[in-house]
Each structure stands twice: as C-alpha cells, then as structure tokens.
Steps between C-alpha positions, in 0.01 A plus 500: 500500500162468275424191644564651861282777424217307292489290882473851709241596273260205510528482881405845498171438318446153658545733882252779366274246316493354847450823665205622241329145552495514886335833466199365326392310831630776804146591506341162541447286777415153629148428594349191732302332232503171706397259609405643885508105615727488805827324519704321764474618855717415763467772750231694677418715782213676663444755813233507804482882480333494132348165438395565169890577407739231338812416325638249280826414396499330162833308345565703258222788468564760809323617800125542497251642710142471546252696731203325407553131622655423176197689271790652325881589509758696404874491496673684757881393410598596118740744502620428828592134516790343324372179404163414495553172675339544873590278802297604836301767575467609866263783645564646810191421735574847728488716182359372154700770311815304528584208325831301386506317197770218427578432126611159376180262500568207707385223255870401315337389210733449170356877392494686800582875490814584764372767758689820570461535861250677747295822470282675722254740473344756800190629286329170381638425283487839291893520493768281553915496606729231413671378861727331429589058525590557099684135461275292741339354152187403623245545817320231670342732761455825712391514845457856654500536900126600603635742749743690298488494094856584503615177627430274179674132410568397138542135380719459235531167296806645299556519125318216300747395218819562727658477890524863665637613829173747529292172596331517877285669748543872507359781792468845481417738817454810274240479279743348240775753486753210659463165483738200682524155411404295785420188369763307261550164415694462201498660106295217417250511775243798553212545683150433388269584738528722846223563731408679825375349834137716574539656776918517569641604165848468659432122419603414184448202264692423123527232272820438296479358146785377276377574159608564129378519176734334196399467163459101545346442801450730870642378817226566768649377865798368639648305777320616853849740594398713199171508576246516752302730782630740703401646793588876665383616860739835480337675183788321270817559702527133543322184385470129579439238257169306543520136434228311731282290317584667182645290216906399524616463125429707196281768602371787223274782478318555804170774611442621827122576623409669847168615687406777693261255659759309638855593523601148600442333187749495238410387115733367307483352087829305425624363193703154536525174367177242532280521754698768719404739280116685644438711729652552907351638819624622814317596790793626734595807226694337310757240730378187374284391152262226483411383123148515429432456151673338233229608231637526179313775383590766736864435410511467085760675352637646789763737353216654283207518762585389909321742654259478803274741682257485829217662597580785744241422742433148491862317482336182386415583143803530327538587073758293297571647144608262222394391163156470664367746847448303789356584863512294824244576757682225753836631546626386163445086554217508226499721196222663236513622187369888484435629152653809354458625200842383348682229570946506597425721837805663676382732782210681710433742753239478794349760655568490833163681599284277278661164375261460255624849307835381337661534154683179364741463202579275226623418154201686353515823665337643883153424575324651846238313708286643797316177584782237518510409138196469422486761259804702353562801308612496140880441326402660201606827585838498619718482144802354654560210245841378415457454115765323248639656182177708344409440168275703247264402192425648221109579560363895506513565790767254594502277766819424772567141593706340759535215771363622804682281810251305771245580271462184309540583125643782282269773418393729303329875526416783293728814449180716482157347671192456305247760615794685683478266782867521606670261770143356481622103573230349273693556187813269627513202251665179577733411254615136587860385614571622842587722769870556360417521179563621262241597240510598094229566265541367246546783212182528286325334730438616834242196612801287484736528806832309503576404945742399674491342866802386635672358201169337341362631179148568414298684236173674613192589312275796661223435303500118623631552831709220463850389442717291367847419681795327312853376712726663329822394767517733726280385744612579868193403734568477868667208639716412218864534543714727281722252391206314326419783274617523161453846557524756803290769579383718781162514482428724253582318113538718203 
C-alpha cells in the first residue's frame, strides 16, 4: 500500500508540475520572425472586376491575397482552412466576392500535404465555410460556370499514398451545398484537369490521371482505359471518350487549355512514353488531336508541373509551365523560354481584359507582371516557406536555423533583427547543405553549421562561406534505385 501511494503521489506532483509549467507560457505567443521569402505555389487566381486583386494558393502555407498587383499580401485562410495545402482557386467572373478554393495541391511529390476538401467564401475572401468533398484527397482543378457561380466542377486526383472511391469529377448546382459525382473511372484513377468551352459552358472537357505516391517510387499513368480525355456536350450527364489522334498506350497526367478567342481550339499537354509525350491541338472543339510538339521542356516532370495556359485573346500564344516557363507565339510548334523570377513554375492566370496583366506561380512563391514578363513583382513578401526541423544556437540574441525546401540551401535568420528590422529578408544567412536540410550549429560555435541534403553530409563555415561535404552512406540522389542503397531514406536524412 506505501508503494501504491508513494506512485499516486508522484503522479500528482509530476500532473501539477506539468500544470504550473504550462502556465509560465499561456501568456506568450508565436511571432513571424522569418524569413518572408515565398514558398511553393501551385495555384492562383485573379478577377476582371478588380484588376489589382489576386490570390495564391501555396503547398503548404494558405490562401493569400493581394490588392496591389502583388506589392504586398496577407493571409486570408488561417483559422478557417484545415490544411494549409491549396489545390485551385477559382473566382467567379459575374461577382468577384465569391470564390472556391480546393485543398490538396496537385503536385504528388514524396512530401505533399493531403487536402481536406473545398471551401468557399461570398465576401472575398474575408470568411470562409468548409463545403464539403472531405475524402477526395487532393484537387487538380475548379472551373465555375460564367453564367451562374453556383454551378462549379471540382477535379479530384484522389488520395496520394492510397486508392479511394472519392476519386472523379464532381458538380454542384447550389453553390456547393450538394455535390454529385459525375465523372468516375476507377479508385485509382481521378481527374486532373476540367475545363469549360467559352461561350457554351454546358460543354465540358476532363482529363483522367492514374496516380499514386509510395514511399519507393510514384506511378504517374496507366494503360489508355484508365486514362485519357473526356468529352461532355450535356453539362456532365453523359460523356464520350476522346481518342482521335491522341496517344493509344500508357497515357498520364494531362492539362487542358481553352480561348475565348476561339472556341474551336482545344490545348492539350500529355504525358506518355517517347516522343508521344508534348503537346495536342484540335480545331473542331475537341473531336480529333493533332500532335504538335514533342519539346521536351514543356513536358519535364509532368506529375510535378504539366500545366498549360493561352492567351485569352490571341489563341496562338500559348504558356507551358515546367522546370523552366515557356511561351509559343505559333500555336505551340516552336517554344521560348520567358524568365520569372524563380525557377519549378506550376500555374498562372491571364487577364482576360489585358493579357499582359497576369500573376504566375512557382516553387519560389507568386510573382505579378503587367507587361508580359518583363518585369515582376517581388517573392519576398509572401512567408509561405515549408521549412525542416528548426534549430537554435547559442548566440544573444539567438538565431533559428532550418532547411528551407525549393530554396536551394538551409538557412539561417535572426530571432530578434539587428536595428529592429524584423521580417526584413537581408538578414537570411545561407547555411550550406540543402533545401531539406537539416541544419545544427555547432555548440560553442555558431559560424560552424553542420547540413544535410538528401543523405550527403557537409560542414559549413559562415565566416568562409564555404563548405565542406563528407559521404557518410546515406546518399539517396535521384535516379538511383532503392535497392542499391546501403541505406534508405526519404529525403530528409537525420
């Protein structure tokens, strides 16, 4: 009985030592101390009612807004969303105060965040309401009719690591309350992409796309029944499969791109084997496809990037998105590289009323450009980085370090800014290693940094700027398989 009661006792103090320790923080709370560098972007969306006014969906950082062409931005989805992993944003053209958001970013990398369906908001974004599509995992697009913004499609691949039923093409008709499943092909295949014909939104066009993510490897495609293009005239009561002059055997992740300028032509950016992969063309809406360019930049990595985009008034120039940003003033036969002030891009949006106002996204954040690209605004003010395990030194004030992913290597910034310049982005410190990181001081020494990338091992002097990198067996570099390892890990080493 002493023994039982000697236990009771020292739980008891162990609960209110607890209890008396949590105390000392209820009054404290977390502050942005950086870095205001933007992460990965792989949605955005603008409105022709305020052209100044954007969004951007970032992979794991939220919604944000800007309206000041991307002068400076704020987040318009904590407390409301979730998951902070964002799949499509759509605006409704006939009323810029609603918008639908799909979680669930689109690019099934190895770390992707799972989504947690759609939300929609009827003030701008101000407020938000979960509605519903919970399981679909993640959300390759959302296309909302331009004559009613209650009649909105949603794209979704599925889960990433796992088959689910809640794969397909779904419709609502009120605003989001309801929503049917009218698009299925299997719990492996979902739908990537789903577009709109200008003009006759009862004319519908999706893209199917076997995909999931393992630990090992990622299956991207499958044989042409589980994939492919499909075609409604009858707002998604019925569809047809389109097969004419598309590609027969193992078909993957496709991206749909129409013009207002011409309702006839159809873009389409297919991944398949060889020289079938590239981009298609139709000039009867969609029957029949043509191949008209096998470039292999427009089509790198497709279940990462594959996205293309045309210019609203001039169906000939036509936007790819891959590692690189390319444009095609020809129809898409010959293709240009167009700067942007990151590299890894995944989406844009034109305005309609002035092609050369759009906002693009990539690995590196959201950048805005009112003369075509020539110029763009900054992504150093949109702090939606996806950082890896945060480390501290033991300097006065102390700094924070971590790998910061797309981003090239770890970093590091200070807790408290010199001068009281906080979030200012000229005190972030490379560090050495990687984007996955990680990175430790070394104790006693802050100038020396111990990083990681990837399973290589490198020690980094700030002082010097440079580093030293050792091979320490862990090594996992791309294009090596598993089984030659001697050891396994996913991406980020200890």
């Amino acid at each position: 009985m002493k023994t039982l009661t000697n236990c009771l006792l020292s739980l008891f103090l162990l609960i209110a030592a607890a209890a008396t320790h949590g105390q000392h923080f209820e009054g404290m709370k977390y502050r942005n101390v950086g870095p205001t560098r933007g992460g990965r972007v792989t949605a955005v969306a603008g409105t022709v009612a305020a052209p100044s006014t954007f969004y951007l969906g970032a992979s794991g950082g939220g919604i944000w807004k800007t309206e000041d062409y991307g002068t400076s931005w704020n987040n318009v989805s904590d407390d409301y969303f979730s998951t902070p992993s964002i799949g499509d944003i759509a605006v409704a053209q006939n009323d810029a105060n609603i918008i639908y958001v799909g979680t669930g970013s689109d690019g099934l990398r190895s770390n992707v965040i799972a989504g947690k369906g759609m939300y929609k908001s009827i003030d701008g974004g101000a407020t938000w309401q979960h509605i519903g599509l919970d399981d679909t995992g993640h959300i390759g697009a959302v296309e909302i009719n331009p004559e009613n913004h209650n009649v909105v499609y949603v794209a979704a691949i599925g889960q990433a690591f796992n088959a689910n039923e809640e794969r397909g093409l779904y419709k609502t008709v009120d605003g989001g309350r309801n929503w049917e499943q009218v698009l299925y092909i299997s719990d492996e295949t979902g739908i990537s992409d789903v577009e709109l014909l200008p003009g006759n939104p009862e004319i519908v066009f999706a893209t199917a796309w076997k995909a999931e993510r393992k630990p090992w490897t990622i299956i991207s495609g499958g044989e042409n029944e589980e994939g492919g293009l499909f075609k409604s005239v009858d707002g998604g009561a019925s569809w047809d499969k389109i097969t004419e002059g598309l590609p027969t055997g193992l078909i993957g992740k496709m991206d749909l791109a129409l013009s207002p300028a011409d309702s006839s032509i159809v873009y389409l950016l297919v991944e398949a084997p060889g020289d079938e992969a590239g981009l298609y063309k139709s000039i009867d809406q969609g029957q029949t496809f043509e191949q008209v360019s096998d470039h292999d930049g427009i089509i790198t990595r497709p279940f990462y990037y594959a996205n293309i985009d045309v210019d609203p008034q001039n169906p000939d120039i036509v936007y790819a998105m891959s590692t690189g940003n390319f444009i095609s003033k020809d129809g898409g036969e010959n293709w240009e590289r167009l700067a942007t002030p990151h590299g890894d891009n995944h989406d844009m949006w034109i305005n309609p009323n002035d092609p050369d106002l759009y906002i693009q996204a990539n690995d590196g954040g959201a950048n805005v450009t009112h003369n075509g690209g020539q110029t763009w605004s900054t992504q150093f003010n949109q702090p939606t980085a996806e950082l890896y395990q945060v480390e501290v030194d033991d300097q006065y004030p102390y700094w924070l370090y971590a790998g910061m992913q797309d981003n090239g290597t770890t970093i590091a910034v200070p807790s408290i800014a010199p001068y009281g310049v906080q979030h200012s982005n000229r005190w972030i410190v490379d560090t050495g290693g990687c984007e996955t990181g990680p990175a430790v001081p070394k104790p006693g020494d802050h100038n020396i940094v111990y990083a990681d990338c990837k399973g290589r091992f490198g020690v980094f002097d700030k002082r010097l700027g440079t580093e030293k990198g050792y091979y320490v067996g862990a090594a996992n570099m791309y294009g090596q398989n598993p089984r030659d390892l001697r050891y396994r890990f996913q991406r980020v080493s200890p």
